[in-house]
Backbone and ligand atoms as CSV (ligand in chain L), in Angstrom:
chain,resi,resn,atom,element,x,y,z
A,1,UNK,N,N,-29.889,-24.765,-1.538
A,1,UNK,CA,C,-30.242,-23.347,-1.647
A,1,UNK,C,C,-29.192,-22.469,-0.963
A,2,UNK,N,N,-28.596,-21.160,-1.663
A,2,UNK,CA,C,-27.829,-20.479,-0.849
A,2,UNK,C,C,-28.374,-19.634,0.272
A,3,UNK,N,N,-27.377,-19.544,1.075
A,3,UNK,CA,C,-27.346,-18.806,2.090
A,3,UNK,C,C,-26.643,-17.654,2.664
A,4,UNK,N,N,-26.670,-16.797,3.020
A,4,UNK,CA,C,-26.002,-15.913,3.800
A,4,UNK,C,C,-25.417,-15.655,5.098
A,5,UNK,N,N,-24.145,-15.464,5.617
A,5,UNK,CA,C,-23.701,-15.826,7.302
A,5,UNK,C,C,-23.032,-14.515,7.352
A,6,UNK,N,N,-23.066,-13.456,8.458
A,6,UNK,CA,C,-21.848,-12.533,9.121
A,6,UNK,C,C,-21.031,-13.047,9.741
A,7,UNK,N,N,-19.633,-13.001,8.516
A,7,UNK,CA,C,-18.369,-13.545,9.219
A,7,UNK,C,C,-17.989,-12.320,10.126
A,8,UNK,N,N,-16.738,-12.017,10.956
A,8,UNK,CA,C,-16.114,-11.075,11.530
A,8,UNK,C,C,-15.253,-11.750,11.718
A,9,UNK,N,N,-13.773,-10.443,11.209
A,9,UNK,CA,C,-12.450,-10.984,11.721
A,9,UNK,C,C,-11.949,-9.799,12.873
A,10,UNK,N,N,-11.921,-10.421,14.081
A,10,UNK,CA,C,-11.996,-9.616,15.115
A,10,UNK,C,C,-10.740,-8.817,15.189
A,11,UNK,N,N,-10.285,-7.774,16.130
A,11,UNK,CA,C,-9.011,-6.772,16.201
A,11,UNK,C,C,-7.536,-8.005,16.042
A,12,UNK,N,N,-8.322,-9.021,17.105
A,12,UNK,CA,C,-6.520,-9.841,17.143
A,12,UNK,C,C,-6.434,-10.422,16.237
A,13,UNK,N,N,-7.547,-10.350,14.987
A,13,UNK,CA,C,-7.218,-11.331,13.523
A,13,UNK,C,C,-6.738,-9.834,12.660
A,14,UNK,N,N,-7.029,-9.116,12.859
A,14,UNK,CA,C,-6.748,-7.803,11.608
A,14,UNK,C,C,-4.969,-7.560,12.449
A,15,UNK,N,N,-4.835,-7.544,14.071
A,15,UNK,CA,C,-4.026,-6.958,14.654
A,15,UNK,C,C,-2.576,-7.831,13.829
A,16,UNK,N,N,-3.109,-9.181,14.089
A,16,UNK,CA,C,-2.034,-10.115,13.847
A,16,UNK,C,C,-1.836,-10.304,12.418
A,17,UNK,N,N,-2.717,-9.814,11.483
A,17,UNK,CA,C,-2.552,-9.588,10.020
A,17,UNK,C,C,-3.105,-11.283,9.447
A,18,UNK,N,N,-3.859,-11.821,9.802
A,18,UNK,CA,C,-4.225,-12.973,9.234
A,18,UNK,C,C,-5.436,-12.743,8.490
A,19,UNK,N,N,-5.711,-11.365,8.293
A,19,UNK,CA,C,-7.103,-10.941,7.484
A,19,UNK,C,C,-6.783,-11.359,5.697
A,20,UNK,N,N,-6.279,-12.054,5.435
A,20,UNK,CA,C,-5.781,-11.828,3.750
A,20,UNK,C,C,-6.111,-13.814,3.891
A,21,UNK,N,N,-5.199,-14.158,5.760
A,21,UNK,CA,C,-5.291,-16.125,4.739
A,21,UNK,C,C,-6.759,-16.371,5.294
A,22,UNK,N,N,-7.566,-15.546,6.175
A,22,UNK,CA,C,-8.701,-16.220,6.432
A,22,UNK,C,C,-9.754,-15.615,5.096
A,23,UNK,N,N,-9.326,-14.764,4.961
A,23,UNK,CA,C,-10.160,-14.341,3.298
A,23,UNK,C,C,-9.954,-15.412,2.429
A,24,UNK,N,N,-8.510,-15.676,2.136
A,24,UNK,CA,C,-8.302,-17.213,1.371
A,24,UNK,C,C,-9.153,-18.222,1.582
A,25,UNK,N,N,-9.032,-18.746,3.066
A,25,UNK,CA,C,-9.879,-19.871,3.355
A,25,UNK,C,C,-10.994,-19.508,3.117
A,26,UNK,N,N,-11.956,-18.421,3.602
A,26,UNK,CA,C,-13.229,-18.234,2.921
A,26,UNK,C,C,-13.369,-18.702,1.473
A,27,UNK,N,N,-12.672,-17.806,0.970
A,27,UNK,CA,C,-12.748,-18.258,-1.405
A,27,UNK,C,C,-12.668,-19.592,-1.597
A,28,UNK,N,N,-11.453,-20.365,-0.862
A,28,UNK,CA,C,-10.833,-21.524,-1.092
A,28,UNK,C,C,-11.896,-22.748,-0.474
A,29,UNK,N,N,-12.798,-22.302,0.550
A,29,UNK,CA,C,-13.879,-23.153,0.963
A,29,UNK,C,C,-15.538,-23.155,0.118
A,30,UNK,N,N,-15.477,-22.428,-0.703
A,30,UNK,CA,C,-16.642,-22.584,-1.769
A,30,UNK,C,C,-17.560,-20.953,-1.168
A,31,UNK,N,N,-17.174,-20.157,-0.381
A,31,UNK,CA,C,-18.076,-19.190,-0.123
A,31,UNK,C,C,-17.398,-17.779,-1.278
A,32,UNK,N,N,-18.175,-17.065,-1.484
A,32,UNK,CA,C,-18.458,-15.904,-1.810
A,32,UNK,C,C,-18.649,-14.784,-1.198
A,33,UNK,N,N,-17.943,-13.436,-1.010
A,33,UNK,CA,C,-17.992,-12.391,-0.420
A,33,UNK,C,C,-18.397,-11.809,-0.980
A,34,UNK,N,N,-19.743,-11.270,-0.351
A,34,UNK,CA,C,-21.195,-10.210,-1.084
A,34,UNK,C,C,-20.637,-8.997,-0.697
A,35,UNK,N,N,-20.319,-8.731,0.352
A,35,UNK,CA,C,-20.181,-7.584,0.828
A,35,UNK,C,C,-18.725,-7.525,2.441
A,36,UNK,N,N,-18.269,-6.405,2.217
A,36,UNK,CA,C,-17.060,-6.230,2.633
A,36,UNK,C,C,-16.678,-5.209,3.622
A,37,UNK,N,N,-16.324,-4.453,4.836
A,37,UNK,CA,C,-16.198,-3.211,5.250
A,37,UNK,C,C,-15.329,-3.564,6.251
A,38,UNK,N,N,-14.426,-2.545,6.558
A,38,UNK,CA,C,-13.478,-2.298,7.600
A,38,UNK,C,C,-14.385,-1.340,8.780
A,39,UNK,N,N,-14.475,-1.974,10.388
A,39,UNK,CA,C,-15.209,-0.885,10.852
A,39,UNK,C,C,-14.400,-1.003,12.215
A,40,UNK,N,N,-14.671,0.666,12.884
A,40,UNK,CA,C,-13.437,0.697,14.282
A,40,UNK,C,C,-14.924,0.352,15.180
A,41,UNK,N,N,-15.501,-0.477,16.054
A,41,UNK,CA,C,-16.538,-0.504,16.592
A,41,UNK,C,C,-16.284,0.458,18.061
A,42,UNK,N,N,-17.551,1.104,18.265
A,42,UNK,CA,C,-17.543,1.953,19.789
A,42,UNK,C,C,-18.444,1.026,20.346
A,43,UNK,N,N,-17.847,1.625,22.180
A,43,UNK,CA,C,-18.411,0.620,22.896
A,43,UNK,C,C,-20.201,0.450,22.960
A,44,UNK,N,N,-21.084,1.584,22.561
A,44,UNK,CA,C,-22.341,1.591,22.168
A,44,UNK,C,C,-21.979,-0.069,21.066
A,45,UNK,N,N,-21.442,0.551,19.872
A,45,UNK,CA,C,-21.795,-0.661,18.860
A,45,UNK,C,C,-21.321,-1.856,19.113
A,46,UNK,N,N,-20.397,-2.113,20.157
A,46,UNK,CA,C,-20.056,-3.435,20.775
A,46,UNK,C,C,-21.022,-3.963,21.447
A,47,UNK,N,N,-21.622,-2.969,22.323
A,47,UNK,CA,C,-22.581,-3.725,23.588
A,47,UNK,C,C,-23.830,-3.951,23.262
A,48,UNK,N,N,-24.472,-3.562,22.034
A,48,UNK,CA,C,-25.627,-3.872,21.006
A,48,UNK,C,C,-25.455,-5.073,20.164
A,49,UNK,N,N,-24.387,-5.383,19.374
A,49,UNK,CA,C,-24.075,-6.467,18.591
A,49,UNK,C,C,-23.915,-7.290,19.655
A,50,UNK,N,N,-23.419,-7.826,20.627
A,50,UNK,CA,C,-23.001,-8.582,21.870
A,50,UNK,C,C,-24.534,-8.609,22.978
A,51,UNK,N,N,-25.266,-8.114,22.642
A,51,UNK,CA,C,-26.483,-8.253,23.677
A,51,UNK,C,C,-26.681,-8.800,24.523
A,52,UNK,N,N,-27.184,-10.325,23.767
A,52,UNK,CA,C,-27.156,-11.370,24.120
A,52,UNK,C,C,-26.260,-11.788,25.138
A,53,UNK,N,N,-25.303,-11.348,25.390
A,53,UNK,CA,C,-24.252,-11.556,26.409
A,53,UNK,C,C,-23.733,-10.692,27.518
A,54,UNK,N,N,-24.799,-9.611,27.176
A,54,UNK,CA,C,-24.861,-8.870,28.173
A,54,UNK,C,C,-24.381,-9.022,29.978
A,55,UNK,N,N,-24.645,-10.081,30.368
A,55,UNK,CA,C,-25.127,-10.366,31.362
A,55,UNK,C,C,-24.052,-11.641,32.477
A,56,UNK,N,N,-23.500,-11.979,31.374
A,56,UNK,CA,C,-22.029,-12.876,31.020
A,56,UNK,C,C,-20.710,-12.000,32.208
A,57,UNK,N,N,-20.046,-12.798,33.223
A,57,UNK,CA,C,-19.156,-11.841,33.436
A,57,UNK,C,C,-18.147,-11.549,32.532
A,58,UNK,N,N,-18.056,-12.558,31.262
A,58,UNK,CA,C,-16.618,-11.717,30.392
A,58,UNK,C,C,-17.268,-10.694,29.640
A,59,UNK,N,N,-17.976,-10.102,29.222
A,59,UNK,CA,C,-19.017,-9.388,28.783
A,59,UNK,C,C,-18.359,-7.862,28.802
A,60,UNK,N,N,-17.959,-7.266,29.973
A,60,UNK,CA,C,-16.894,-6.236,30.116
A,60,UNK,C,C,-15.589,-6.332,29.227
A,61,UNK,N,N,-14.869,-7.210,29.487
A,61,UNK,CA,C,-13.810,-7.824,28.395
A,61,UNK,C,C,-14.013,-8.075,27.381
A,62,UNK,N,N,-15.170,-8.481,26.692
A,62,UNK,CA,C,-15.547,-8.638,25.303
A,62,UNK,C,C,-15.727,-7.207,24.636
A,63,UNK,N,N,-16.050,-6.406,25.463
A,63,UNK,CA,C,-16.418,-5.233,24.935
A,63,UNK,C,C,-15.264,-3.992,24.109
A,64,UNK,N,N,-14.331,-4.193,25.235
A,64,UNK,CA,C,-13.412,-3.630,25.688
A,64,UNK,C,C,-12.218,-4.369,24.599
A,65,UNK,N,N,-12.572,-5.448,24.446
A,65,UNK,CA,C,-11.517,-5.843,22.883
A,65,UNK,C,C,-11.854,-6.169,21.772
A,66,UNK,N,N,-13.500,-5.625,21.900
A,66,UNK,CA,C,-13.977,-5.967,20.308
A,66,UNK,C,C,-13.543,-4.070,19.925
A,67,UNK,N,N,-13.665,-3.651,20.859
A,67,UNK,CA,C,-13.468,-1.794,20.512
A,67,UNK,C,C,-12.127,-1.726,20.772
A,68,UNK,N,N,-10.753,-2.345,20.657
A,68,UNK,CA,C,-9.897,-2.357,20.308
A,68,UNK,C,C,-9.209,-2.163,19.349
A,69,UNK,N,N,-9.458,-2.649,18.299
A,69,UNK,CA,C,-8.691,-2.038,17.078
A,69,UNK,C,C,-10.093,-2.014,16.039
A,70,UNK,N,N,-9.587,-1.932,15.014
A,70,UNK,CA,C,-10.758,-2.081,13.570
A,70,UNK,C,C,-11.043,-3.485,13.493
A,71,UNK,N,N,-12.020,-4.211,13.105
A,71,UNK,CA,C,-12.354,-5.373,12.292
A,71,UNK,C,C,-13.392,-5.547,10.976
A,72,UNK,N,N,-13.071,-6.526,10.651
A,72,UNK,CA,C,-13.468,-6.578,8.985
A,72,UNK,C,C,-14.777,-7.618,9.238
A,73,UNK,N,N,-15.952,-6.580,8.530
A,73,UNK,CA,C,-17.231,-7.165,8.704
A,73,UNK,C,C,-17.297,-7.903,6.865
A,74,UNK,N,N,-17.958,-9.165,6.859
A,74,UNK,CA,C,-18.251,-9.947,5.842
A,74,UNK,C,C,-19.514,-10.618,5.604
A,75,UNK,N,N,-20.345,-10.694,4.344
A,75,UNK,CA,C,-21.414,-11.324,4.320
A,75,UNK,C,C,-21.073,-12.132,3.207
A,76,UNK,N,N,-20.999,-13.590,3.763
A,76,UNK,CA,C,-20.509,-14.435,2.890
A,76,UNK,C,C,-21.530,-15.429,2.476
A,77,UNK,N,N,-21.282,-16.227,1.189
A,77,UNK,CA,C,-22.984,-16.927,0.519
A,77,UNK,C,C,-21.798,-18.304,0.280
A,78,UNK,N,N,-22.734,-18.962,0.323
A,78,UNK,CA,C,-22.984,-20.688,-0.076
A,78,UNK,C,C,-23.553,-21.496,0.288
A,79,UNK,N,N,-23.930,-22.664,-0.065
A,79,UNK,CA,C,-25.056,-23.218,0.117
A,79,UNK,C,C,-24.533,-23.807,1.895
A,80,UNK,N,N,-25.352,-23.972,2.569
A,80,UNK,CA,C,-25.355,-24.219,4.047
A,80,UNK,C,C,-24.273,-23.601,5.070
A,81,UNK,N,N,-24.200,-22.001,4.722
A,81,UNK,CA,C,-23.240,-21.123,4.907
A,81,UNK,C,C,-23.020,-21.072,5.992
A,82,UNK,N,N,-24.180,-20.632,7.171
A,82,UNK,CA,C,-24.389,-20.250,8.401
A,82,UNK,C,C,-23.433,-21.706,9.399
A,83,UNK,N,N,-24.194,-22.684,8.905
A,83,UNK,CA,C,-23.523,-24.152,9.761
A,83,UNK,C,C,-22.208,-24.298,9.034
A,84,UNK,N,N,-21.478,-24.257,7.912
A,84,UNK,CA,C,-20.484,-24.248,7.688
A,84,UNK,C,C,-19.426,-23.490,7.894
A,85,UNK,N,N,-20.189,-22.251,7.848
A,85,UNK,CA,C,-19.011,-21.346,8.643
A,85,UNK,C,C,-18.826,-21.341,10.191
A,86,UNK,N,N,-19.499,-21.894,10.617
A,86,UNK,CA,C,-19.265,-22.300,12.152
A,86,UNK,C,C,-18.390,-23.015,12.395
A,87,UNK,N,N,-18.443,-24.333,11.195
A,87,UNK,CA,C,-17.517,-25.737,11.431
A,87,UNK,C,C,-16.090,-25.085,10.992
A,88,UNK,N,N,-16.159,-24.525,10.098
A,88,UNK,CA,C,-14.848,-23.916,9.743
A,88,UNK,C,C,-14.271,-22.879,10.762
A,89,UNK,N,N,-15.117,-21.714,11.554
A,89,UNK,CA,C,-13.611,-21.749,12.675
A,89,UNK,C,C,-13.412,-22.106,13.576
A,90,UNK,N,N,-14.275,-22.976,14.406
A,90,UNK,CA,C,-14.313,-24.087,14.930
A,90,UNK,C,C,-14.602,-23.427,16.348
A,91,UNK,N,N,-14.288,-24.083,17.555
A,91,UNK,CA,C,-14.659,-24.272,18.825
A,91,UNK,C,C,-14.598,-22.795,19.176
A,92,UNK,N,N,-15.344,-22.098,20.157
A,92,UNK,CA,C,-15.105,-20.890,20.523
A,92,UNK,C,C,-13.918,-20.370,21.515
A,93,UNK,N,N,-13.274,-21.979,22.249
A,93,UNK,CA,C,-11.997,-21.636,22.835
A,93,UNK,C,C,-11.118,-21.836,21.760
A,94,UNK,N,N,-10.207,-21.182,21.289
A,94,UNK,CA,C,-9.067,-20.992,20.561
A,94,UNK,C,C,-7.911,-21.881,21.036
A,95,UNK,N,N,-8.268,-21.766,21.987
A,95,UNK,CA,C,-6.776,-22.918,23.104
A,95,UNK,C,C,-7.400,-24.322,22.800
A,96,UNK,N,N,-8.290,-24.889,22.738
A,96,UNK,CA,C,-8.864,-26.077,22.644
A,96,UNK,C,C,-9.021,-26.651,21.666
A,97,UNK,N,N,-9.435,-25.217,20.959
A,97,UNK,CA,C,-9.283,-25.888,19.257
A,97,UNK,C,C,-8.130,-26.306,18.609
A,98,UNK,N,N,-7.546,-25.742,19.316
A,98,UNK,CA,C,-5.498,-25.954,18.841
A,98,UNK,C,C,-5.424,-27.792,18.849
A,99,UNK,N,N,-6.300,-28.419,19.536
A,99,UNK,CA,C,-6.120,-29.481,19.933
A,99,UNK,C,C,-7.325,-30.400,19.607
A,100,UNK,N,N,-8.374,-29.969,19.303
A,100,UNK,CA,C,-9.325,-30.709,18.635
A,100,UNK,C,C,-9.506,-29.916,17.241
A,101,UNK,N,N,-9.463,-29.458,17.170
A,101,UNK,CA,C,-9.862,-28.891,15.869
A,101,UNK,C,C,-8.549,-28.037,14.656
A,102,UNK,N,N,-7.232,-29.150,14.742
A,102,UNK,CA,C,-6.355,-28.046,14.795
A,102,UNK,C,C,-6.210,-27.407,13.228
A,103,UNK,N,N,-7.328,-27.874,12.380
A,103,UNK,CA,C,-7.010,-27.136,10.984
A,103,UNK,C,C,-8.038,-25.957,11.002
A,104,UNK,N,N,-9.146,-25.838,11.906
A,104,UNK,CA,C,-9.814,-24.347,12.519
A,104,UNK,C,C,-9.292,-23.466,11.996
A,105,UNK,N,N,-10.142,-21.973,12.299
A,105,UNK,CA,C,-9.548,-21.111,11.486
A,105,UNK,C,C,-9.116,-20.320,13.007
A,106,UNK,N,N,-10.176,-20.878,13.961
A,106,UNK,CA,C,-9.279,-20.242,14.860
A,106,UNK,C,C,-8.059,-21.102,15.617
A,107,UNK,N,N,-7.935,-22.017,15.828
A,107,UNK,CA,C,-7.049,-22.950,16.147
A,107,UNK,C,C,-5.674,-22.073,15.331
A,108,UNK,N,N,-5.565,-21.715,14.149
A,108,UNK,CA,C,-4.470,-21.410,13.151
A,108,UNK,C,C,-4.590,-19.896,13.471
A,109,UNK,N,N,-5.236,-18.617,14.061
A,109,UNK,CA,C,-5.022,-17.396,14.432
A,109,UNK,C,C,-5.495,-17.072,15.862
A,110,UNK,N,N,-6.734,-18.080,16.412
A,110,UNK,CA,C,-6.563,-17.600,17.540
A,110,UNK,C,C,-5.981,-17.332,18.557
A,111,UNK,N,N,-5.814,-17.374,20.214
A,111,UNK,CA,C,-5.444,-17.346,21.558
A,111,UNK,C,C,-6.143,-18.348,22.319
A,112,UNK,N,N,-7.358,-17.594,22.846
A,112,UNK,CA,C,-7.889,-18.207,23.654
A,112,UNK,C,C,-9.392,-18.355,23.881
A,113,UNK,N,N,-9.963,-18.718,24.662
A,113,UNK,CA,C,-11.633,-18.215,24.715
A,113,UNK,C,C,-12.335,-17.160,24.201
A,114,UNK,N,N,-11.287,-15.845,24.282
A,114,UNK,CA,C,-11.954,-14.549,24.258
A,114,UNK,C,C,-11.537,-14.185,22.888
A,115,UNK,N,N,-10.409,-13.942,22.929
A,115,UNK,CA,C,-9.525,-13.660,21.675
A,115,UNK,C,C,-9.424,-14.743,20.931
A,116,UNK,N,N,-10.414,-15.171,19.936
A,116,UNK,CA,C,-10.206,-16.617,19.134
A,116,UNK,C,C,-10.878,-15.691,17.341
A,117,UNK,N,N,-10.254,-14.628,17.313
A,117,UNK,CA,C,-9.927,-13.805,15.970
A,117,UNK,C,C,-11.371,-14.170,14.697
A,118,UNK,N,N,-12.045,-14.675,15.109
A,118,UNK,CA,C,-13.624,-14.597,14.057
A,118,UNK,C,C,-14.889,-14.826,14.796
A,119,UNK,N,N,-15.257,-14.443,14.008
A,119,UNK,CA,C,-16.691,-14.652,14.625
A,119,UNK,C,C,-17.562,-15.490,13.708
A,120,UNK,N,N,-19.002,-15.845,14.048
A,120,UNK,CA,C,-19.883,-16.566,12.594
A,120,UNK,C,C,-21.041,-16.769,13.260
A,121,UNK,N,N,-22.710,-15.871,13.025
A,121,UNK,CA,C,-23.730,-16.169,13.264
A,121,UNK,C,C,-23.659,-17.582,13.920
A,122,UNK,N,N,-24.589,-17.651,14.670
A,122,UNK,CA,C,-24.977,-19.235,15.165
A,122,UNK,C,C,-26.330,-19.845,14.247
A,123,UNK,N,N,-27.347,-19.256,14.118
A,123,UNK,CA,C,-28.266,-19.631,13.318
A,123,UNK,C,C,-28.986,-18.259,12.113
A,124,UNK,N,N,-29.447,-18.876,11.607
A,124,UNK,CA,C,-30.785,-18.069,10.338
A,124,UNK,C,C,-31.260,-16.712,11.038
A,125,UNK,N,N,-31.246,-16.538,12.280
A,125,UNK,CA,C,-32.289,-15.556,13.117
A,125,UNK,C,C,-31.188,-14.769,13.235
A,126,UNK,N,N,-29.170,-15.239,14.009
A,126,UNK,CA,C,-28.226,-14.596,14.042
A,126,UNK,C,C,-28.055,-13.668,12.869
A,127,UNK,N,N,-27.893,-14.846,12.140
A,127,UNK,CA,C,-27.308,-14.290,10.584
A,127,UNK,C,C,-28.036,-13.231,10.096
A,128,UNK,N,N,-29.555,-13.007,10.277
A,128,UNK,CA,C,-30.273,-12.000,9.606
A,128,UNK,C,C,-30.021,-10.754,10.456
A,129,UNK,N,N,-30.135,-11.035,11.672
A,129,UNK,CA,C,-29.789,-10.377,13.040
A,129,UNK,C,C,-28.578,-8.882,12.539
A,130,UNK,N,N,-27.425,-9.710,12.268
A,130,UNK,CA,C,-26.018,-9.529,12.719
A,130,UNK,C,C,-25.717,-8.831,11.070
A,131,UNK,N,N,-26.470,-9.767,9.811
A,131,UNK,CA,C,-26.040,-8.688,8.232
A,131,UNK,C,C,-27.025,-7.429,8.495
A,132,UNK,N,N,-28.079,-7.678,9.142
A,132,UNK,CA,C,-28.700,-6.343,9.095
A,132,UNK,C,C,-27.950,-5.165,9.681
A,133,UNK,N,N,-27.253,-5.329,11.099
A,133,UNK,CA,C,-26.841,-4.789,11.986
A,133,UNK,C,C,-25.431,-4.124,11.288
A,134,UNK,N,N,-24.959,-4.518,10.571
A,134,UNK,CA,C,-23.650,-4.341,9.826
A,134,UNK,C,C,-24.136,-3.235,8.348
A,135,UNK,N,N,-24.717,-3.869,7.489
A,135,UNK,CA,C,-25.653,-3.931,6.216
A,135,UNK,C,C,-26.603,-3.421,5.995
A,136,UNK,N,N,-27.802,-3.371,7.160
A,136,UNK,CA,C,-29.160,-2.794,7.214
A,136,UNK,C,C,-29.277,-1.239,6.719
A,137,UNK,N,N,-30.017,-1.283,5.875
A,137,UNK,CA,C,-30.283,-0.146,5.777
A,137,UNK,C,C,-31.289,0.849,7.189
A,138,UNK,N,N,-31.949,-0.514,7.544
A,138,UNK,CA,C,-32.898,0.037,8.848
A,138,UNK,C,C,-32.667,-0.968,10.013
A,139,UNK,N,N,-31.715,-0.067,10.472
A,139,UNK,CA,C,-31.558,-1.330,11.667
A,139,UNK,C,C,-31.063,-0.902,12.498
A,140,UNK,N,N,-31.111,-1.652,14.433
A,140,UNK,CA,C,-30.798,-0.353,15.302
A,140,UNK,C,C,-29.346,-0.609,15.122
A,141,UNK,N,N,-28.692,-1.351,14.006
A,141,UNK,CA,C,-27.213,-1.297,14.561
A,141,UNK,C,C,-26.725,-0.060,14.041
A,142,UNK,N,N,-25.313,-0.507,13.428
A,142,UNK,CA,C,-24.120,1.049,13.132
A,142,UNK,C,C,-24.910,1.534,12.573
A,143,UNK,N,N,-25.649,1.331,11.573
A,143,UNK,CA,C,-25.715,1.923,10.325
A,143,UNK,C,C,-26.423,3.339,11.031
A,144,UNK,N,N,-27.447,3.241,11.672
A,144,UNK,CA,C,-28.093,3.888,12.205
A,144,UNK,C,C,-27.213,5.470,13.099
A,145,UNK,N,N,-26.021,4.836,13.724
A,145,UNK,CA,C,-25.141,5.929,14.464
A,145,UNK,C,C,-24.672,7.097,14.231
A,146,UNK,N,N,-25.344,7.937,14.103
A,146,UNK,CA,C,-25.209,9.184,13.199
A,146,UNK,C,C,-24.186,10.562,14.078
A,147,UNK,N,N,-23.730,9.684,15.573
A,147,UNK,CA,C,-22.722,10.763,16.224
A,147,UNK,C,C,-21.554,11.578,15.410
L,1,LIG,P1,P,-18.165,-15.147,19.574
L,1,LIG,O1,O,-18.422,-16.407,18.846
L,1,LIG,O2,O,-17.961,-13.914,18.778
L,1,LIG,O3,O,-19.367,-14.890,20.608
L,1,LIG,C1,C,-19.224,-14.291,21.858
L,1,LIG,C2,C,-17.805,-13.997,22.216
L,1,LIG,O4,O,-17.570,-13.815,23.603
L,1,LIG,C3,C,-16.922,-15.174,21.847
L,1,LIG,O5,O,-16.844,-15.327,20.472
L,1,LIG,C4,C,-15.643,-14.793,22.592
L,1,LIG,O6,O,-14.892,-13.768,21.957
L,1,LIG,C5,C,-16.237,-14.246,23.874
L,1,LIG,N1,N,-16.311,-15.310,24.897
L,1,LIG,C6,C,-17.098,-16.395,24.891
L,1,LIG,N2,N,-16.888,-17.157,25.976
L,1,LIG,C7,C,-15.939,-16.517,26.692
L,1,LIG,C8,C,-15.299,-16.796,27.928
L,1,LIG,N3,N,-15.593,-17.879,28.649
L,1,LIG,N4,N,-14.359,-15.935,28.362
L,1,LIG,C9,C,-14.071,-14.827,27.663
L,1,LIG,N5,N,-14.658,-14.506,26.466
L,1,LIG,C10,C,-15.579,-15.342,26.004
């Protein structure tokens, strides 16, 4: 049965221009792009999408470089999307993945822990979470930001 996952290609994946081969690898891995948007996130819409991590000391730093440049929000479909797009960009350190995981998508654009250039729901609850928040027509994320 298909599924739906919120990819994100973060500022240091748009910065470094790898937004075109990780789109490739998306097509080229059996997924489908439903939906597409370029967005500059403010630190309100960083520290809402990031919640959950509120509390984290990199949490300041996450904030502070997800509202760095623009990134490209994606809702991508195929069958066991959510867990596959996980495996595909692999470890959340970028430095580590270079070395276990080195055909990753972040291993091939990321840095490091922080800066590892995508993102990908963790589960069914993320994923609904995170397309609403992007997508929603009613939802407390962007869509909602009417400044
Ligand atoms: P992501 O999968 O988008 O989920 C939370 C993000 O926080 C993560 O990718 C990284 O960008 C960042 N992050 C996670 N762990 C660390 C860490 N130890 N140090 C700095 N940033 C981190």
């Amino acid at each position: 049965e298909k599924e739906r996952t919120l990819a994100l290609i973060k500022p240091d994946g748009i910065c470094g221009n790898f937004a075109n081969q990780i789109k490739q690898v998306i097509s080229q891995s059996g997924f489908v792009i439903i939906h597409e948007m370029m967005v500059q996130l403010d630190v309100r819409n960083a520290t809402l999408f990031y919640s959950e991590h509120s509390a984290k000391s990199f949490f300041p730093n996450l904030v502070e470089y997800m509202t760095s440049g623009p990134v490209v929000v994606m809702v991508i479909e195929k069958t066991n999307a959510i867990a596959d797009w996980r495996a595909l960009i692999g470890p959340t350190d970028a430095g580590k993945a270079k070395v276990s995981h080195p055909n990753s998508i972040r291993a091939m654009c990321g840095s490091n822990s922080e800066r590892n250039c995508v993102h990908g729901s963790d589960s069914p609850q993320s994923a609904a979470r995170e397309i609403s928040f992007f997508f929603g027509e009613i939802s407390p994320g962007i869509m909602e930001h009417d400044e």
